[in-house]
C-alpha positions as CSV (number, residue, x, y, z in Angstrom):
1,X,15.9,10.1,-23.1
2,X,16.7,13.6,-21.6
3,X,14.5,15.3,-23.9
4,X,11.5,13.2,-22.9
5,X,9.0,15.3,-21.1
6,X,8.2,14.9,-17.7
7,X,4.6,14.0,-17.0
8,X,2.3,14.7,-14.9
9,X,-0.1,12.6,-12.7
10,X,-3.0,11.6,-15.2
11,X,-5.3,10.3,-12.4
12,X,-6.5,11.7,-8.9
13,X,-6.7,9.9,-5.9
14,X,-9.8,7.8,-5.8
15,X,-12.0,10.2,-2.9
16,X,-11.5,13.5,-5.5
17,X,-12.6,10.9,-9.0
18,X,-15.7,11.2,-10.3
19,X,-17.7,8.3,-12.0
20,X,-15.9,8.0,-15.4
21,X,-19.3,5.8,-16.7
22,X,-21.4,8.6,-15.7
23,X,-19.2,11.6,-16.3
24,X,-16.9,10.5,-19.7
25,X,-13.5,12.4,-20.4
26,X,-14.5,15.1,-23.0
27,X,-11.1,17.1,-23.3
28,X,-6.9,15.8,-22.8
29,X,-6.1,19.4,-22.8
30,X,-5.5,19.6,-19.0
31,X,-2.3,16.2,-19.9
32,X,-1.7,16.8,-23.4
33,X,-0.5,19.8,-25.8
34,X,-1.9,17.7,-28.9
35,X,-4.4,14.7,-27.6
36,X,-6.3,13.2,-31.0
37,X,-9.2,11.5,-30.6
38,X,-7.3,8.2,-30.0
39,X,-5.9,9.6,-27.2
40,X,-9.2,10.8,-25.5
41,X,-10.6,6.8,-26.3
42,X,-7.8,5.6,-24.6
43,X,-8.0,7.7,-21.6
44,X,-11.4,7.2,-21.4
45,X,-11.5,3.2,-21.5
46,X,-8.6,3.3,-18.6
47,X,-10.1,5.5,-16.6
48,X,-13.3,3.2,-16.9
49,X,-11.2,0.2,-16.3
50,X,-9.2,1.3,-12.9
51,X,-12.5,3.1,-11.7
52,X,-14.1,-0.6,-11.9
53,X,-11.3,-1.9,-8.5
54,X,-12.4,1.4,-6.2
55,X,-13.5,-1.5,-3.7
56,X,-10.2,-1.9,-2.4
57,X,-8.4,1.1,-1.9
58,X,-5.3,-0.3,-2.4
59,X,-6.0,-2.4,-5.5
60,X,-7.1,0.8,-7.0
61,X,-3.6,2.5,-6.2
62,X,-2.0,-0.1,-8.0
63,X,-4.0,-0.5,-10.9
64,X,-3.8,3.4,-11.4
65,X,0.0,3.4,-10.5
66,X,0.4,1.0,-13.6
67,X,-2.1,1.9,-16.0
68,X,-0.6,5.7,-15.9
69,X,2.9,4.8,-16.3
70,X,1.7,2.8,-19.6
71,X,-0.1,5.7,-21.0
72,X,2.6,8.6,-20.6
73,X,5.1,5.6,-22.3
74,X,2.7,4.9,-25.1
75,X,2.0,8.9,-25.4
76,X,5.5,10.4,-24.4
77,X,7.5,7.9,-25.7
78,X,6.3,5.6,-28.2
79,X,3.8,8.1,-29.4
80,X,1.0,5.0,-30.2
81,X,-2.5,4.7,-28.8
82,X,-3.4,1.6,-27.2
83,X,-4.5,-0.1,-30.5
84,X,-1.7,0.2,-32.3
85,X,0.8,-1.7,-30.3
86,X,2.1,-5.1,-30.9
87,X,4.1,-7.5,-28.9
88,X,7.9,-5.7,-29.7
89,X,6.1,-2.7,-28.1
90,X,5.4,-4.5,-24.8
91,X,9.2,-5.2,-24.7
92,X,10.4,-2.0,-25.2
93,X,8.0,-0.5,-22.4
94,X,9.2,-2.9,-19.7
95,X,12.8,-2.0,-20.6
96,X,12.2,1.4,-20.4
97,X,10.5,1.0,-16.9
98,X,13.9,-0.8,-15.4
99,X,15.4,2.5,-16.6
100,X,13.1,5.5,-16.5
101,X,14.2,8.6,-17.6
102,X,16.2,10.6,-14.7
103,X,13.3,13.6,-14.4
104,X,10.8,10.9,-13.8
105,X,12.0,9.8,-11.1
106,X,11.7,11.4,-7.6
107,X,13.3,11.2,-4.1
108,X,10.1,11.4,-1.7
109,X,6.2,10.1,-2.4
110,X,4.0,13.5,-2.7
111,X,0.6,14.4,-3.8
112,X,-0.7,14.0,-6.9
113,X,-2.4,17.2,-7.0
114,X,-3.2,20.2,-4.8
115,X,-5.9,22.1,-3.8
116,X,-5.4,25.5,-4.4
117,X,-8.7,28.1,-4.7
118,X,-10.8,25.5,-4.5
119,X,-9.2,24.2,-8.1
120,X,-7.7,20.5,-7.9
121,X,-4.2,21.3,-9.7
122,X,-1.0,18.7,-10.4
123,X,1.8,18.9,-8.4
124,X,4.9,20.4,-10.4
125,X,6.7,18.0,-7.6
126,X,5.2,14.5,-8.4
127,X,7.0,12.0,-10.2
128,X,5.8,8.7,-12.0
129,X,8.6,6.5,-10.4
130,X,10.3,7.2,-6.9
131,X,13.4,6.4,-5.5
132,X,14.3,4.0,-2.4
133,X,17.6,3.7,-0.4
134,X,19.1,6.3,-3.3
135,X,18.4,4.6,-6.0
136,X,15.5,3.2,-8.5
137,X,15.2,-0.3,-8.8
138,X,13.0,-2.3,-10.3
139,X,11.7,-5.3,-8.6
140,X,10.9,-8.5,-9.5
141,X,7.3,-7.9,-7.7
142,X,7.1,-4.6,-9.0
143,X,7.9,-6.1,-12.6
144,X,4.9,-9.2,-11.7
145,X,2.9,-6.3,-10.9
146,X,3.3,-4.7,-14.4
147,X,3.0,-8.1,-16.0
148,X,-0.4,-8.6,-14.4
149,X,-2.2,-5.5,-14.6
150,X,-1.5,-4.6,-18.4
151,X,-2.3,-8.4,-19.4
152,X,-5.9,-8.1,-17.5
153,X,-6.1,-4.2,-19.3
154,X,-5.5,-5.5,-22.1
155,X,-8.4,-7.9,-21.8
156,X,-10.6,-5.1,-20.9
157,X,-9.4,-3.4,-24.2
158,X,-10.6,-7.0,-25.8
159,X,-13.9,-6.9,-24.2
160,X,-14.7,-3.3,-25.6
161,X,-13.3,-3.9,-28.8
162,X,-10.7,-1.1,-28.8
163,X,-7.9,-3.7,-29.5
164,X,-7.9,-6.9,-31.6
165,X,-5.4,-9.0,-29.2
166,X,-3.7,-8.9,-26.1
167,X,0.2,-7.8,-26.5
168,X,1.2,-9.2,-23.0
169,X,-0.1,-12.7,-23.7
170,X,2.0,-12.5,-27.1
171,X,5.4,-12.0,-25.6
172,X,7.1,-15.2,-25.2
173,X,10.2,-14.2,-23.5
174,X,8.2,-13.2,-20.3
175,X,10.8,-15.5,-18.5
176,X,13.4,-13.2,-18.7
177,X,12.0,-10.7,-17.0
178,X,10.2,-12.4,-14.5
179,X,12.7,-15.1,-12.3
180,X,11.3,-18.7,-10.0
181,X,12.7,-18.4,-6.6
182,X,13.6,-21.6,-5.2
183,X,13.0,-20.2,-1.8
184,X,10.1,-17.7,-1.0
185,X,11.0,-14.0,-0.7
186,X,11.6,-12.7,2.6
187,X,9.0,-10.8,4.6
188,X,9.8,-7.2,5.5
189,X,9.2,-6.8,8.9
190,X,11.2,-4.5,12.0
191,X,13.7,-6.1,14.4
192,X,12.8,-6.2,17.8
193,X,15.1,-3.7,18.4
194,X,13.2,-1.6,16.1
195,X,9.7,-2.3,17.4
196,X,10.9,-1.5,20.7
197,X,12.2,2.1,19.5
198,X,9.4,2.7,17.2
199,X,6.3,1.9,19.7
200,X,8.2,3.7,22.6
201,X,8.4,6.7,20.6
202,X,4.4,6.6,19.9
203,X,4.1,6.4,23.5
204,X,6.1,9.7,24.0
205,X,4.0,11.3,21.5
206,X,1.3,10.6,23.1
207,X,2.1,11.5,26.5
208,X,3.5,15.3,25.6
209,X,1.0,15.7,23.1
210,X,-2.5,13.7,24.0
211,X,-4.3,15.1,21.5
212,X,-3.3,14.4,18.9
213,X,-0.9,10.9,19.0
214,X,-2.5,9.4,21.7
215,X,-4.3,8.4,18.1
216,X,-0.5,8.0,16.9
217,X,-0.2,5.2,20.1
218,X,-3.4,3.2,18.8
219,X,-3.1,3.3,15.5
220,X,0.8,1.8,15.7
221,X,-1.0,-1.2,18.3
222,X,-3.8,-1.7,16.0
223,X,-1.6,-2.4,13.4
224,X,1.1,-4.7,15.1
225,X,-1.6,-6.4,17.5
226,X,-4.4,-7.1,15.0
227,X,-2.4,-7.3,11.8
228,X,-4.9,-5.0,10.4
229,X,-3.9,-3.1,6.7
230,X,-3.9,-0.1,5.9
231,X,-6.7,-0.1,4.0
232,X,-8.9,-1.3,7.4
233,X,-8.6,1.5,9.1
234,X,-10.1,4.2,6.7
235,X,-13.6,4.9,5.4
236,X,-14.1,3.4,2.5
237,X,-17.1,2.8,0.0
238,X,-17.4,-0.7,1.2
239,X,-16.3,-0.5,4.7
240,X,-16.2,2.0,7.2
241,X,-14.5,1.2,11.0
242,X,-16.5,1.7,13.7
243,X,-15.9,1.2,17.5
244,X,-18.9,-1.3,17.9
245,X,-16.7,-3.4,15.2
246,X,-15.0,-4.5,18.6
247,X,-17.8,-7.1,19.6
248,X,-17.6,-9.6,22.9
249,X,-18.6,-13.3,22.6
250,X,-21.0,-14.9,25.5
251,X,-18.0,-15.9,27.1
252,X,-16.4,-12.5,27.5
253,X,-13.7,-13.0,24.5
254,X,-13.3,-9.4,22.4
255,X,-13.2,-10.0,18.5
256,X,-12.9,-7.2,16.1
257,X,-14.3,-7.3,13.2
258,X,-13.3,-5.8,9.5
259,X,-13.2,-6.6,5.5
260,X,-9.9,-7.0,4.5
261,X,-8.2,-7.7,1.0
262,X,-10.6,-9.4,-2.0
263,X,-13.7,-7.9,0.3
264,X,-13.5,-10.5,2.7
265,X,-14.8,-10.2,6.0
266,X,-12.9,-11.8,9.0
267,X,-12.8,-11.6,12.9
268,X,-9.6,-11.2,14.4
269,X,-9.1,-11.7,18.5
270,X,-8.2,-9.2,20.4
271,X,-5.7,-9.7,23.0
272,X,-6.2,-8.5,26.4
273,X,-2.7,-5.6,25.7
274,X,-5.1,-4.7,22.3
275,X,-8.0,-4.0,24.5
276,X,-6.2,-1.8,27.2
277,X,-4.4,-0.2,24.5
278,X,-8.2,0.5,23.0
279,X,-9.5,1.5,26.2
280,X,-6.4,4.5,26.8
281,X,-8.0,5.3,23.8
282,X,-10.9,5.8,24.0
283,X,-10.8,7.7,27.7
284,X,-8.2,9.8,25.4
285,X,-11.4,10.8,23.3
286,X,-13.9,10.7,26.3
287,X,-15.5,7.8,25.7
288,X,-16.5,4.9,28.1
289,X,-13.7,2.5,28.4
290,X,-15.7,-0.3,26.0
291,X,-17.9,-0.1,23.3
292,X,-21.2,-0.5,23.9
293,X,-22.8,-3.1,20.7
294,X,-23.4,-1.4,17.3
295,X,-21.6,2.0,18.3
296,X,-21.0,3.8,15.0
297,X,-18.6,6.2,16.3
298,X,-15.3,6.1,14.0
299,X,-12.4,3.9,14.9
300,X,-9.6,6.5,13.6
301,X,-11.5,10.0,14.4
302,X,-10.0,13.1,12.5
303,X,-8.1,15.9,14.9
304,X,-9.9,18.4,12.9
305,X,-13.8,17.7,11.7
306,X,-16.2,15.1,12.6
307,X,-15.8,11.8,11.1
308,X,-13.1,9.3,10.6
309,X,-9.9,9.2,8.1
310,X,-10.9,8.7,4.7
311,X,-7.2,8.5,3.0
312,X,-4.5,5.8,3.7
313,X,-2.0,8.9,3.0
314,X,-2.9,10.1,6.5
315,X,-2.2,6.8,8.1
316,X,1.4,6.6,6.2
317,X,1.8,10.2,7.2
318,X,0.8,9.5,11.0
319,X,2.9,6.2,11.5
320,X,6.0,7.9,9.1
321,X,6.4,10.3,12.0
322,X,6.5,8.1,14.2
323,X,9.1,6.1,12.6
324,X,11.4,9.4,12.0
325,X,11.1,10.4,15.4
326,X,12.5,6.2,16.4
327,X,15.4,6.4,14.0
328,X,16.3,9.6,15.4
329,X,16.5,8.4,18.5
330,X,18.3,4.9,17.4
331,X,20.8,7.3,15.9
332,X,21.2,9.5,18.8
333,X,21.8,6.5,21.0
334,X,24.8,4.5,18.6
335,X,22.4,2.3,16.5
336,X,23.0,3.8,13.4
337,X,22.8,0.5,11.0
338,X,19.1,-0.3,12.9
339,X,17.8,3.5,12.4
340,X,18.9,3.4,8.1
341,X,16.9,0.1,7.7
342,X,13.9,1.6,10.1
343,X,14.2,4.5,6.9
344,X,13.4,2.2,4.3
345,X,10.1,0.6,6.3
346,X,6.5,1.5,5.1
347,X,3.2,1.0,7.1
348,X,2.8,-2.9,5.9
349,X,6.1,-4.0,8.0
350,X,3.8,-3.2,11.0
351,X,1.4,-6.2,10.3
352,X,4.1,-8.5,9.1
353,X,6.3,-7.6,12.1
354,X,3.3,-8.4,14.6
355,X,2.6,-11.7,12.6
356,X,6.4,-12.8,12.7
357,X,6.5,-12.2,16.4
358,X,2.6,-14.2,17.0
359,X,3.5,-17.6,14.5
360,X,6.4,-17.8,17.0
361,X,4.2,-18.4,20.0
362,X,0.7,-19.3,18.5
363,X,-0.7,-21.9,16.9
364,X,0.0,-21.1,12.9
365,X,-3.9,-21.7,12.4
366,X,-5.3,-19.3,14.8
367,X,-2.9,-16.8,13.4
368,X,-4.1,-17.7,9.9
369,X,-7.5,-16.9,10.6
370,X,-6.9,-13.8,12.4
371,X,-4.4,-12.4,9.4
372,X,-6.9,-13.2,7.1
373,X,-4.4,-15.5,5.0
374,X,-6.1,-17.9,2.6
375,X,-3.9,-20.9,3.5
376,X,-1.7,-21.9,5.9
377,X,1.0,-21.6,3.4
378,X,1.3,-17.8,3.6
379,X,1.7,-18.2,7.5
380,X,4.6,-20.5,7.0
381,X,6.4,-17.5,5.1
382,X,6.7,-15.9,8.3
383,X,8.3,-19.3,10.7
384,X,12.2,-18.3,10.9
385,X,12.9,-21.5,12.6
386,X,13.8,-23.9,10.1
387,X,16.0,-21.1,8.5
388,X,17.5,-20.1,11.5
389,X,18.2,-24.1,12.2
390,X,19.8,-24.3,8.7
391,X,22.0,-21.1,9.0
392,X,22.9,-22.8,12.6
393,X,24.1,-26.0,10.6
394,X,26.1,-24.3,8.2
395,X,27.4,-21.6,10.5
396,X,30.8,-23.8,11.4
397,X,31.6,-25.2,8.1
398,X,35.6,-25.5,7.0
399,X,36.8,-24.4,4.0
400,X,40.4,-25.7,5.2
């Protein structure tokens, strides 16, 4: 597979896309050397398709994530449009993505494309797949992921009559790929230790440069203390984060409220650390220490420009820092093992970290409803105790 071509990134963030219903696709030149016509349907219908989930930022990253990687297989590789593939196809695509060629896979996430003269170019330095801990593996979520997204494409491909059945739902060896964990997976989250590091490191951001991470500071307590997503703290199409969303009840209580995953809205309680950590804050940006009802000023303001953060890339980049900055120090100061696992953590550890540390002091219902989970279920995910009990059980077992 050395000889394969390395692609490029078929589809822009979701900020710099334009309407694929009202502007279609007239030319593959830009991707291909020899796009037919097929090609050009094909790009056209999935650009239609992932355009249709750009109400949750993140469900659109994933649906594009997929969807491209299937399109520079069918074209790179297999050489088919989408409506001549059948069921044997389907198999050799997911076998291909648990072994990607070598040039398609990269060592860092960067962007897609660049902006250079005012032109939106790719990035010679993007890659389809990327690595983690050294290495590309495939998970078994990543692989449910795949599973799920081409089977509801394909559907869409049904609907608009490009393709007369679903290839996905025709493979009867799914099982293979996909395994049933007796136990449920566990939940990625930082140590104590960790935590510790990482929020002490925001706080000497912040105090040797204000200006810029005292926003560092409340962006890493926002996401610990409130649980909050990624996706909840930028601008959005359907939400935008405002300071007034921090509201208090008659009988003093502060709530913050957002729309969170599947558009739902919720109201989370804020603790009384969360509101002196929003107060700092805001006396960082000279604003009153509260909110006064319905204020519209962003919740994340930009350094540069008026107006709040309108990429999750910016988040990642702010609380990445922060966590390089922790594992250096961790290093520095012998905890070598803690600082190489703090590497492998993204921006999602942050809210289950703060909701593993809550469900071990809080009732699990009131932290259900303030992480937005749809059933009490996914709370229990995060109780250690009966695993720490049965480790404890097992822990003086004789072999002899």
């Amino acid at each position: 597979m050395s000889d394969i071509k390395t692609p490029m990134a078929f589809f822009d963030t979701l900020e710099q896309t334009r309407n694929p219903f009202k502007y279609p696709v007239l030319s593959l030149d830009h991707l291909l050397d020899d796009a037919g016509e097929d090609a050009l349907a094909d790009y056209q219908c999935a650009s239609e398709f992932i355009y249709s989930y750009r109400g949750s930022a993140d469900t659109y990253s994933t649906y594009r994530r997929e969807i491209e990687h299937f399109l520079h297989w069918c074209w790179l590789v297999a050489k088919k449009s989408l409506n001549q593939l059948v069921r044997e196809d389907m198999e050799d695509y997911v076998e291909f993505s648990k072994q990607p060629p070598r040039g398609w896979i990269g060592n860092k996430n960067v962007p897609r494309y660049l902006e250079r003269e005012g032109q939106r170019l790719p990035n010679a330095a993007w890659r389809p797949y990327v690595k983690a801990a050294g290495e590309y593996v495939m998970s078994q979520s990543a692989l449910q992921s795949l599973f799920s997204v081409l089977s509801s494409f394909f559907n869409f491909l049904l609907q608009e009559q490009r393709i007369t059945a679903n290839p996905v739902s025709q493979m009867r060896q799914k099982s293979k790929y996909l395994r049933r964990h007796q136990n449920p997976g566990k939940i990625r989250r930082l140590s104590p230790l960790q935590w510790d590091y990482v929020i002490d490191a925001a706080e000497m951001m912040a105090a040797e440069q204000p200006r810029e991470h005292e926003r560092t500071l409340f962006v890493l307590n926002a996401l610990f203390a409130m649980y909050l997503r990624i996706s909840e703290l930028v601008e959005t199409p359907r939400w935008q984060p405002q300071m007034g969303h921090f509201q208090a009840d008659q009988e003093g209580n502060w709530w913050f409220n957002t729309v969170g995953k599947g558009n739902k809205e919720r109201e989370i309680s804020v603790s009384d650390a969360m509101l002196s950590a929003l107060k700092r804050y805001r006396h960082s940006r000279g604003l009153p220490a509260l909110p006064a009802p319905g204020e519209a000023s962003p919740l994340v303001h930009k350094t540069r420009g008026k107006g709040g953060l309108t990429s999750t890339r910016q988040i990642r980049g702010i609380v990445q820092k922060c966590f390089d900055t922790a594992a250096a120090t961790m290093r520095a100061e012998g905890f070598c093992e803690d600082a190489d696992r703090l590497a492998l953590a993204t921006v999602h550890w942050l809210r289950h970290t703060g909701i593993s540390e809550d469900v071990k002091h809080r009732p699990r219902e009131h932290v259900r409803d303030d992480a937005g989970h749809g059933s009490s279920a996914i709370t229990d995910l995060y109780i250690d105790v009966e695993r720490a009990e049965r480790h404890a059980s097992a822990r003086h077992k004789q072999i002899r």
